[in-house]
KETOR-722413 format. One record per residue (C-alpha): residue number from 1; x, z, y. Coordinates in steps of 0.02 Angstrom, whole numbers, always signed. Layout:
N
TORBA   num        u        w        v
TORBA   NUM        X        Z        Y
...
//
This chain:
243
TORBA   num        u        w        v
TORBA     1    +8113    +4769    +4848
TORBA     2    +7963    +4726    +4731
TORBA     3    +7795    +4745    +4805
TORBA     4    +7685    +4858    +4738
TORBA     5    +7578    +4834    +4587
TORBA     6    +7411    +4882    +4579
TORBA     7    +7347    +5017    +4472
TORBA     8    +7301    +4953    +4323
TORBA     9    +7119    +4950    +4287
TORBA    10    +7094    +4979    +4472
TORBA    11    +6997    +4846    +4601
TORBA    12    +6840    +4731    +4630
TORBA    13    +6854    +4682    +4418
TORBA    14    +6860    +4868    +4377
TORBA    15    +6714    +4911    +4520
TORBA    16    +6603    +4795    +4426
TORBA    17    +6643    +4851    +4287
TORBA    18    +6596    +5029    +4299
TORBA    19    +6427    +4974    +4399
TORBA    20    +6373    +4855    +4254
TORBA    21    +6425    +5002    +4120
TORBA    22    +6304    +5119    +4248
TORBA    23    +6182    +4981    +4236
TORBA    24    +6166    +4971    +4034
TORBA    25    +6162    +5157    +4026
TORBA    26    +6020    +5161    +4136
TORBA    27    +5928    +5028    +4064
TORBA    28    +5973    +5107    +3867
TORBA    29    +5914    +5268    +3918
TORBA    30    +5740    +5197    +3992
TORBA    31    +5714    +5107    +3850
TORBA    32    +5749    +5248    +3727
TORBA    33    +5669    +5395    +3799
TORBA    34    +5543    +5320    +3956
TORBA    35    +5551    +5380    +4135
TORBA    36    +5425    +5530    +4106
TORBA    37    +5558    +5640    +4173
TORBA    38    +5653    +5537    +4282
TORBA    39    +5662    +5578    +4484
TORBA    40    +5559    +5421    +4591
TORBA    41    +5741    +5375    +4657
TORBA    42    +5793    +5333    +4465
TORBA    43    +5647    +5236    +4457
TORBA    44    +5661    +5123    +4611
TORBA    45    +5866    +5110    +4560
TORBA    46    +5809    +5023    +4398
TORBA    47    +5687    +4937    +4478
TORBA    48    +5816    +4865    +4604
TORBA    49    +5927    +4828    +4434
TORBA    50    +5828    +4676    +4450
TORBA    51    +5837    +4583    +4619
TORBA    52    +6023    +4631    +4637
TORBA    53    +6108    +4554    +4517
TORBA    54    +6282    +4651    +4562
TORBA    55    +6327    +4814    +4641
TORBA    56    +6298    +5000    +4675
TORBA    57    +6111    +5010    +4718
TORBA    58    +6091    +5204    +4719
TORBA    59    +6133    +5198    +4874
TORBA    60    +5985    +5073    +4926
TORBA    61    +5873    +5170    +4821
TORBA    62    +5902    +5312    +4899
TORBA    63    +5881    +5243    +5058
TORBA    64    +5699    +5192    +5032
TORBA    65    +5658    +5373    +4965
TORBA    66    +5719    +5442    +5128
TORBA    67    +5615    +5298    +5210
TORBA    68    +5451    +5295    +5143
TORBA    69    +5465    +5464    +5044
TORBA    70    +5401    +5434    +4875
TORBA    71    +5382    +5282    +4743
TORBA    72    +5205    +5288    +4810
TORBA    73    +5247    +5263    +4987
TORBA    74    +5386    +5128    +4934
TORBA    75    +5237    +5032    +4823
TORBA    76    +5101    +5046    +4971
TORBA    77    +5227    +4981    +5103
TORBA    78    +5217    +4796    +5150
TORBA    79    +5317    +4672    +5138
TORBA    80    +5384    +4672    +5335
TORBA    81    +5417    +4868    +5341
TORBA    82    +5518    +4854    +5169
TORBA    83    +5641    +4727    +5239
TORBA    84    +5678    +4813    +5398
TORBA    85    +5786    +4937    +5275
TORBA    86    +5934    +4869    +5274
TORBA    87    +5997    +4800    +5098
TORBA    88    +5805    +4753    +5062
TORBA    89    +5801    +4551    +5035
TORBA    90    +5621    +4461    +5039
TORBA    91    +5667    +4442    +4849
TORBA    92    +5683    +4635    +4858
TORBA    93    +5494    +4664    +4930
TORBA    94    +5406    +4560    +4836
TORBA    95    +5482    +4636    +4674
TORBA    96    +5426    +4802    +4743
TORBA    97    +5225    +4730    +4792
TORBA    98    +5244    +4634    +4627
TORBA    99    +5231    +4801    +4539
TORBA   100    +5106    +4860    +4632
TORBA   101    +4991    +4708    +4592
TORBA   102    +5021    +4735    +4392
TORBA   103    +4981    +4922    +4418
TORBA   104    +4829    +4882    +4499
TORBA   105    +4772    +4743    +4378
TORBA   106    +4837    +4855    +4241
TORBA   107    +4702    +4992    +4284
TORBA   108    +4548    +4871    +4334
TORBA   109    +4581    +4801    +4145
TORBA   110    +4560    +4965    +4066
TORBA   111    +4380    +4949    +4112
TORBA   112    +4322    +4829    +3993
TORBA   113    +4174    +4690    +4018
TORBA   114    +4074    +4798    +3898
TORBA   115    +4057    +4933    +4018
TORBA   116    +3887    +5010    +4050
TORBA   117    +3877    +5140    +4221
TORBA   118    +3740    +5269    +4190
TORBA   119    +3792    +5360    +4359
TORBA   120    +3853    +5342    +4550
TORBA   121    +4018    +5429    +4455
TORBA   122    +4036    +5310    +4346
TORBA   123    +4022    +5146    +4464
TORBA   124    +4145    +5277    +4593
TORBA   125    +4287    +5292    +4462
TORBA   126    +4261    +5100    +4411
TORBA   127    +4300    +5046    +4595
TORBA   128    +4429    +5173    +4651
TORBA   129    +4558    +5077    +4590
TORBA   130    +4523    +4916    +4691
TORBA   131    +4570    +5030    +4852
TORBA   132    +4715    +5086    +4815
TORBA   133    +4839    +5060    +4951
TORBA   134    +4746    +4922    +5025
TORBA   135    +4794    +4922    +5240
TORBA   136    +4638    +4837    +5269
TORBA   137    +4455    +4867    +5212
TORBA   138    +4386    +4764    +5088
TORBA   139    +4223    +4751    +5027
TORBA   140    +4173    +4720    +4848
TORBA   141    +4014    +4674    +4763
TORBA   142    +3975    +4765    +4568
TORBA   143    +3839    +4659    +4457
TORBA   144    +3732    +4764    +4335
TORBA   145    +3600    +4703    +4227
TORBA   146    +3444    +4795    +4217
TORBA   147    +3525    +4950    +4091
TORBA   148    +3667    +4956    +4192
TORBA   149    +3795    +4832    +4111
TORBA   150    +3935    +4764    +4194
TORBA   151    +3939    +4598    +4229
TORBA   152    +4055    +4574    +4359
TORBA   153    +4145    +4653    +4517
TORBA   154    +4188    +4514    +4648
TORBA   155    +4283    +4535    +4828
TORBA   156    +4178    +4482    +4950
TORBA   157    +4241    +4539    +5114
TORBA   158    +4428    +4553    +5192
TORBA   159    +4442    +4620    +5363
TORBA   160    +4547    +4699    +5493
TORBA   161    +4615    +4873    +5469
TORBA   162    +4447    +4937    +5555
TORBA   163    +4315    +4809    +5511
TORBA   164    +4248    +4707    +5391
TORBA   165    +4102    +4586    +5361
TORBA   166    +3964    +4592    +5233
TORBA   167    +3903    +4412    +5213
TORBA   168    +3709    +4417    +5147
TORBA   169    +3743    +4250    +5084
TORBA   170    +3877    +4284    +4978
TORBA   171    +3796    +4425    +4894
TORBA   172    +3646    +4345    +4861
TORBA   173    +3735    +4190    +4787
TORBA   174    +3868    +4299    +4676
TORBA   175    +3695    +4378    +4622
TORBA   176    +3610    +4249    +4577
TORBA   177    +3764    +4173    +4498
TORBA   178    +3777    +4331    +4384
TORBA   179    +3601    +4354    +4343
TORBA   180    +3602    +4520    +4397
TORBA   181    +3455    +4648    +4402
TORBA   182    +3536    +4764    +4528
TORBA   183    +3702    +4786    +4629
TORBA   184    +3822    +4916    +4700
TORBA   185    +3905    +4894    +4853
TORBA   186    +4072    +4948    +4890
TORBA   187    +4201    +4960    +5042
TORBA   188    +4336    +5058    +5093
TORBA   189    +4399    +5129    +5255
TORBA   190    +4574    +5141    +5314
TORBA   191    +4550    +5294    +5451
TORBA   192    +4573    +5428    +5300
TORBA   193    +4373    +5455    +5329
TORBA   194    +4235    +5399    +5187
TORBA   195    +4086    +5422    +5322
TORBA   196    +3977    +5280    +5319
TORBA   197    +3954    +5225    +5509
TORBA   198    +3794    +5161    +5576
TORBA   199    +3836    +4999    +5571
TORBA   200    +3886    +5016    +5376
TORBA   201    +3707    +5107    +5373
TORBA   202    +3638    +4981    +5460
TORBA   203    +3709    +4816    +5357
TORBA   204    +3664    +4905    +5195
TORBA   205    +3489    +4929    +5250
TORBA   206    +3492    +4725    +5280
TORBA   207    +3556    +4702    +5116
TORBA   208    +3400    +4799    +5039
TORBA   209    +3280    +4680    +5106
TORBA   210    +3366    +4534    +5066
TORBA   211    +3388    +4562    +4896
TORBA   212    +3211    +4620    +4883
TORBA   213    +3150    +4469    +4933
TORBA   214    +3215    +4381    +4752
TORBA   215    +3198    +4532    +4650
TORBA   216    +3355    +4628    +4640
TORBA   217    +3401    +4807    +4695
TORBA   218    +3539    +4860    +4783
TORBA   219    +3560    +5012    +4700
TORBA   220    +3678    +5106    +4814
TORBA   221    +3832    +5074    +4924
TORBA   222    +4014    +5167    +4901
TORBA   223    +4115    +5212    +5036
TORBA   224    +4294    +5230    +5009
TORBA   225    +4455    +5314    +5110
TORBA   226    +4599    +5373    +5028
TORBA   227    +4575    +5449    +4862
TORBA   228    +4380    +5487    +4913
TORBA   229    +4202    +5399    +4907
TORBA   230    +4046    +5434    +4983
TORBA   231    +3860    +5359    +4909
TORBA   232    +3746    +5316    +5023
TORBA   233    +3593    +5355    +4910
TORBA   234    +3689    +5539    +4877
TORBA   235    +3718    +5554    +5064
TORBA   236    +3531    +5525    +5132
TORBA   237    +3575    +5378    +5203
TORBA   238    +3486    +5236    +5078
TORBA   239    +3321    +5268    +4993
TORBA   240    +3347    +5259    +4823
TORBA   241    +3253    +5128    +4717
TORBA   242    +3170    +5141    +4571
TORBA   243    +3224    +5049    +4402
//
């Protein structure tokens, strides 16, 4: 008796097959119409099209939505939390944060050197983007010249998840550095809570005199959390100076 013969058109050949034809559909359609109206999980398939080269991935992809709930929540995740999900390679994760970093340096770059802040608003919606997601607080310094010009925003501080440090030195060097008239301070909180404390209060207050001393103003200090910011000069909490 003959053994059986396969099905024709039927095994690992014909699985690959069908999973690469997936693939190119996928990628055609993207590149035809966008992903305006695609679901999150379509997204992060397409984006694992990339760091597996062979496969079904929908099911991977839909295992991080169930995870982390959103492309948001995949995108703020870190590194060590994305590669406990099973399927999820280091070369995986840092496709996933790679995105993230271009997002973020996509939407610093759409304020351009030329910009001029005429408002705590306008120096708020400048920053926001340099908190996004972050698990730690940072601290920033912004460089104005006299009518308000931007002339630089430079990290000065990374902490823990509840602390960080404002170095005097460092803010009087970047200032000096810059030849700035005036400054904004910036940091962010990761407790979901944009309330200055009293030793933010406190450090700010500091930061006045020192800058005072060689003639530039610290104009006013932004607290972020979340999606939120809180001024210090709006608040009460830092006497305003005048230009």
């Amino acid at each position: 008796m003959e053994p059986d013969k396969p099905e024709r058109g039927t095994g690992p050949k014909r699985a690959a097959n069908i999973h690469s034809g997936h693939r190119k559909r996928v990628r055609d359609r993207f590149l035809r119409y966008g992903a305006e109206q695609w679901d999150d999980y379509q997204i992060v398939e397409l984006i694992l099209f990339y760091s597996r080269a062979q496969g079904d991935v929908n099911p991977l992809a839909h295992e991080l939505m169930a995870r982390f709930g959103s492309l948001k929540g995949i995108l703020d995740a870190s590194t060590q939390e994305l590669e406990q999900v099973i399927g999820v390679s280091d070369n995986t994760a840092a496709l996933f944060k790679l995105f993230f970093e271009v997002m973020l340096r996509y939407q610093r770059s759409i304020n351009a050197p030329t910009t001029i802040f005429q408002s705590t608003a306008d120096v708020g919606e400048f920053l926001r983007p340099y908190f996004i997601g972050s698990k730690v607080e940072l601290a920033y310094l912004l460089t104005a010249d006299a009518k308000g010009k931007l002339l630089g925003c430079d990290l000065i501080g990374r902490g823990a998840a509840t602390a960080v440090l404002l170095d005097q030195r460092r803010v009087v060097e970047l200032a000096i550095r810059r030849r700035a008239s005036q400054v904004y301070l910036a940091h962010c909180h990761t407790g979901g809570l944009a309330i200055p404390s009293s030793e933010d209060v406190w450090a700010t207050q500091q930061m006045v005199r020192t800058l005072n001393q060689i003639g530039i103003r610290l104009t006013d200090h932004l607290v972020f959390a979340d999606n939120d910011y809180i001024s210090m000069v709006q608040s009460g909490m830092l006497e305003p100076r005048r230009r």
